[in-house]
N, C-alpha and C positions, 0 to 999 in steps of 0.2 A: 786147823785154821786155814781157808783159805789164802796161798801166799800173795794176791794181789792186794787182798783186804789187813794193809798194816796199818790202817789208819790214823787218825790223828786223836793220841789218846793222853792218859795221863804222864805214859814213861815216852812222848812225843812232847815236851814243855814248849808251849810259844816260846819263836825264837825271833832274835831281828837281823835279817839279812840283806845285804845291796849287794847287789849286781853292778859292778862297775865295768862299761866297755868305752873306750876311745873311739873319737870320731873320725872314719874310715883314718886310722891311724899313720896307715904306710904314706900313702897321696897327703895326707894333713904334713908329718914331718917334711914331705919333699916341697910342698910348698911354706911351709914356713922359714925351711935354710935358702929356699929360692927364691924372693918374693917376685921374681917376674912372673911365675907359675902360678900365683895368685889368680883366684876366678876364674882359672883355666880347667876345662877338663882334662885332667889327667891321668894316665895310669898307672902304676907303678909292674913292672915288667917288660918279657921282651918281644920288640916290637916285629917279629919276624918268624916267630917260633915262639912257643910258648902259651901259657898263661897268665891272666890278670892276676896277679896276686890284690890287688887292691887299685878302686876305682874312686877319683875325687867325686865331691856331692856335682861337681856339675856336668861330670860324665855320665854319673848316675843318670842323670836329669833323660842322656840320649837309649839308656837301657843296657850301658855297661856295668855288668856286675864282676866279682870277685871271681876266680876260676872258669871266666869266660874264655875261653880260645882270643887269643892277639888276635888274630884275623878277622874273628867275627866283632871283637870290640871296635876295627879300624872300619867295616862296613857300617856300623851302627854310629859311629862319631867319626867321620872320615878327617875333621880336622884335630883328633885326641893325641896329646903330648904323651909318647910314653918315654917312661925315667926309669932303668935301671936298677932294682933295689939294693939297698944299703946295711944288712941285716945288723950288721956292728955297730949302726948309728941308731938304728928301731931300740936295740938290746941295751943301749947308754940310757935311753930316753925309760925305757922301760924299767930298768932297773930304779932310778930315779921315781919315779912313778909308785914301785913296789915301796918303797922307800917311808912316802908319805901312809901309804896304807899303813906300814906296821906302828905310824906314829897313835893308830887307833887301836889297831889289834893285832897279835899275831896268829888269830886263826884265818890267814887268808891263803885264797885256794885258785894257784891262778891257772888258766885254760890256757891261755898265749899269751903272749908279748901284749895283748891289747886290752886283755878281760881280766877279771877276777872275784871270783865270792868272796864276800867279807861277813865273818858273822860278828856285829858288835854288841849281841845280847848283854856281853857284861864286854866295857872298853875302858884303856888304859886313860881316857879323861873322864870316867863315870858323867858323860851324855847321857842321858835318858833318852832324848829323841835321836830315831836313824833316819829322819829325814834331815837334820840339822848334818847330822855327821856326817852323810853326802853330801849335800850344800860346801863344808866345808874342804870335803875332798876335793868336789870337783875344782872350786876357786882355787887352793893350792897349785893342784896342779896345770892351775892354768899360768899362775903366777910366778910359777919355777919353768913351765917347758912353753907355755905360749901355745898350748893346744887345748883344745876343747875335749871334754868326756860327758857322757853322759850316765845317766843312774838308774836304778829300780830299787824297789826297797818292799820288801812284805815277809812273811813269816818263815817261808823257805825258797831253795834256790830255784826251783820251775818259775813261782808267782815273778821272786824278782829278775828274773831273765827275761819271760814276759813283758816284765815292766818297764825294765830297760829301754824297748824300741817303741814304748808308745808318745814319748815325745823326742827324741832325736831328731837333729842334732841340739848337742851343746842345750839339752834340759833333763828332767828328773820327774819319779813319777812313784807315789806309793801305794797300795794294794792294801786299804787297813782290814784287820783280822772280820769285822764285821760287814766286810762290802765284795766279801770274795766270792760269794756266790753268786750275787748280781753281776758281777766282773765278768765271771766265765761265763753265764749263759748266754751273755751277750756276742763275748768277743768272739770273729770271725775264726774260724776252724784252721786256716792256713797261718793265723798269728799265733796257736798254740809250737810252742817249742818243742822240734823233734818232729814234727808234719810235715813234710817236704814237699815238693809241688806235686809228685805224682801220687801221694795220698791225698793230698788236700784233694784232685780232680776225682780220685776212687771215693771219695766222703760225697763231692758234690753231687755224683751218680746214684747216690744210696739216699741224696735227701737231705745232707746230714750240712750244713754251711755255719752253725753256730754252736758254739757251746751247749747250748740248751737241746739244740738238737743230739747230741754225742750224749750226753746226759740221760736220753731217753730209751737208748742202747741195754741189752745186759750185758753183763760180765761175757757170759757164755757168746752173746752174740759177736761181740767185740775182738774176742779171742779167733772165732769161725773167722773171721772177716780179714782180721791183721796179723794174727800169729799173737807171738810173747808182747809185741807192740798192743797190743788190743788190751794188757791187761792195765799198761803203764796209761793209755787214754782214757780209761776207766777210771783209773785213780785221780791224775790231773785234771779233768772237770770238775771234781769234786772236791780242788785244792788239797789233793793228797799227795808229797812227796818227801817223803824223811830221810832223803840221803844228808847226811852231814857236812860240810865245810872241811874238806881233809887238806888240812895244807902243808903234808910230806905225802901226795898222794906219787908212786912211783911210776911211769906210764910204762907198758908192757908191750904196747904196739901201737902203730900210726897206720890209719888208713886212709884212703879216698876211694869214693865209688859214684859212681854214675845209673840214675835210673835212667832210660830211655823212655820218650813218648811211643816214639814207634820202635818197632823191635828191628833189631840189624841182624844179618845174615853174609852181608858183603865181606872178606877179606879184610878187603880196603878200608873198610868203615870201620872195622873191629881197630885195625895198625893207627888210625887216625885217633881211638876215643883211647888207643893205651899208650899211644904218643903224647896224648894230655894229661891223661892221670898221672903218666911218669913225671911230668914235669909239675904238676901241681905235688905230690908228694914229695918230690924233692924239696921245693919249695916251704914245703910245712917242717921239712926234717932241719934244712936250714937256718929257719928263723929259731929253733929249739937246739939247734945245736945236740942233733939227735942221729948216731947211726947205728945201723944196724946189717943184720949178716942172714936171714932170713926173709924173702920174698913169697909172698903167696899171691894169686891168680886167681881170684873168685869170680866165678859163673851164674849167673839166674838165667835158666831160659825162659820163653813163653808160657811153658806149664810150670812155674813155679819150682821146679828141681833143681836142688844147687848141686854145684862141684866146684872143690875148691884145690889146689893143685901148690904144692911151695916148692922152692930148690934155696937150699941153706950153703952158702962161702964160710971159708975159713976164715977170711977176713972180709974186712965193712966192704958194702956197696956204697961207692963215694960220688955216682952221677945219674945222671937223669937219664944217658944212654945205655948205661949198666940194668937202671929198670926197665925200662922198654925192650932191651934186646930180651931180657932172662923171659918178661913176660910173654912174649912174641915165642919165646921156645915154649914156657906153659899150656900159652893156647892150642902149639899143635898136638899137645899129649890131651886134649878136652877128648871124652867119649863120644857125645853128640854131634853131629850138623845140625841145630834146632836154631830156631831163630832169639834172637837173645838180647831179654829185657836190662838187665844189670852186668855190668863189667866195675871190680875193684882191682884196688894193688893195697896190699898191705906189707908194713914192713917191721918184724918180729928180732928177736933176739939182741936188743935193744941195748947200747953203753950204759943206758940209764940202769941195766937190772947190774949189771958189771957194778956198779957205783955202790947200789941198795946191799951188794954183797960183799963189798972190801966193809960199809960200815957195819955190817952187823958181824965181820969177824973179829974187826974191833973191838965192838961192846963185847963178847966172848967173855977174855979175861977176866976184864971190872966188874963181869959180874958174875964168875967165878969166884974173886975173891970176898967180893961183899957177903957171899952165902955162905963161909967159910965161919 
């Protein structure tokens, strides 16, 4: 059996899934314990170094996005407020948040402090509608934290993540089983999840700007074209994605990586783009309350050749200066001088697998003796 083609069968049962993400979360709480900052474009991050961790809708408005460099957010909104973040006050709010979910179900699976899969096929108030049980989530939690979220809802997690951002902010949007195919042919190629801007540009060179067009693709072509990615855009046109709602899923590693429009070659450019990954993965390690003792260095050149390079501590890397220097020694161990499309930081050997392994020494015993 081809493994791209897992499609949607009978040991695949319709499921009902939402997508729930907060609206730009970090900048929404900093304005709502502020209300001077109200209507303001703001940022959340630092305003001299660094990156956006999170950008209000009305900074948005100037083309400041999430992981944007501080610098280039203060050129694009020269008058944008930035505020510090508060990960201990995101994590109260968020927990509260997870809170209301499990008053529906506990199979929920959440991404970050802001998102979450929920599957409510069968839920603890036997709802029959998941568009209702959005409805109510989101009011809830507007009604306990005074922030706004918004929804998706359709058979699995790709559709309702999808769905999520076609009415935001502060609305909802569902995907029903028999409109999914008119859904995708339609929907714009860069609004498919997992398309990032410099595929979405490689799709629009090949022709390809809608659904229907990617549709028209084969397997084989898809595969020449994207790699292992070609198989997964094969399936999702076609409303195919059976990963399940894992909600003890253990995370193994945290990345961030950078595709470039034009390719870098300069020193200088390389120290500048792993000066900002450093601090954007910090950033993500922060809010999760995630370290780790394993750095890796990943390379793409121009021709497509990866190298990837790690240096493991005995103990946690605890800063954003710890990643940047280690990574700045990786890059001089690189093979090539090639000019170079992609630059990551990823960070392995995680507290999180430490945790996954005191529990299951635990269970040992108990279930030693039950076999007994």
């Amino acid at each position: 059996m081809n493994p791209y083609l897992c499609g949607m069968d009978s040991s695949f049962p319709t499921r009902k899934i939402i997508h729930v993400d907060m609206d730009a979360f970090y900048a929404s709480v900093e304005q709502h314990d502020d209300p001077s900052l109200k209507g303001k474009p703001i940022a959340v991050g630092g305003e001299h170094r660094g990156v956006v961790s999170a950008a209000s809708y009305e900074a948005r408005k100037y083309g400041v996005r999430s992981a944007m460099p501080s610098k280039t957010a203060k050129e694009k909104c020269p008058h944008i407020i930035f505020v510090p973040p508060r990960f201990a006050r995101y994590k109260e709010i968020s927990k509260q948040i997870r809170e209301i979910f499990h008053e529906y179900t506990d199979l929920v699976e959440p991404l970050s402090l802001d998102e979450a899969y929920l599957d409510v096929t069968e839920n603890k108030k036997d709802i029959e509608s998941a568009n209702q049980i959005a409805k109510e989530i989101r009011q809830k939690i507007f009604e306990q934290t005074g922030l706004t979220a918004s929804a998706g809802i359709s058979v699995n997690k790709f559709l309702a993540k999808v769905a999520s951002d076609i009415n935001k902010p502060n609305g909802q949007k569902t995907i029903h089983p028999d409109r999914i195919e008119g859904f995708l042919e339609e929907l714009p190629v860069e609004k498919f999840y997992g398309v990032g801007k410099v595929t979405a540009n490689k799709m629009f060179s090949l022709g390809i700007y809608k659904g229907k067009d990617l549709k028209k693709k084969s397997l084989e072509e898809l595969v020449r074209l994207f790699g292992k990615s070609g198989g997964y855009y094969y399936n999702v046109v076609r409303g195919i994605h059976n990963s399940e709602v894992k909600p003890h899923r253990i995370q193994k590693s945290v990345a961030v990586e950078r595709t470039f429009f034009e390719d870098l070659f300069d020193d200088q450019e390389i120290n500048d783009k792993l000066e900002h990954l450093s601090q954007e993965l910090h950033q993500r390690l922060q809010k999760n309350n995630i370290l780790g003792r394993a750095l890796t260095l990943k390379i793409k050149y121009k021709d497509f050749s990866l190298f990837t390079r790690s240096f493991t501590k005995e103990d946690y890397f605890t800063s954003p200066e710890q990643y940047f220097n280690t990574g700045k020694k990786l890059w001089e161990l690189r093979p090539f001088d090639k000019p170079v499309r992609l630059l990551g930081l990823s960070l392995s050997h995680l507290n999180t697998e430490e945790k996954k392994q005191v529990s299951i020494q635990l269970k040992i015993p108990f279930e030693e003796f039950e076999n007994q």
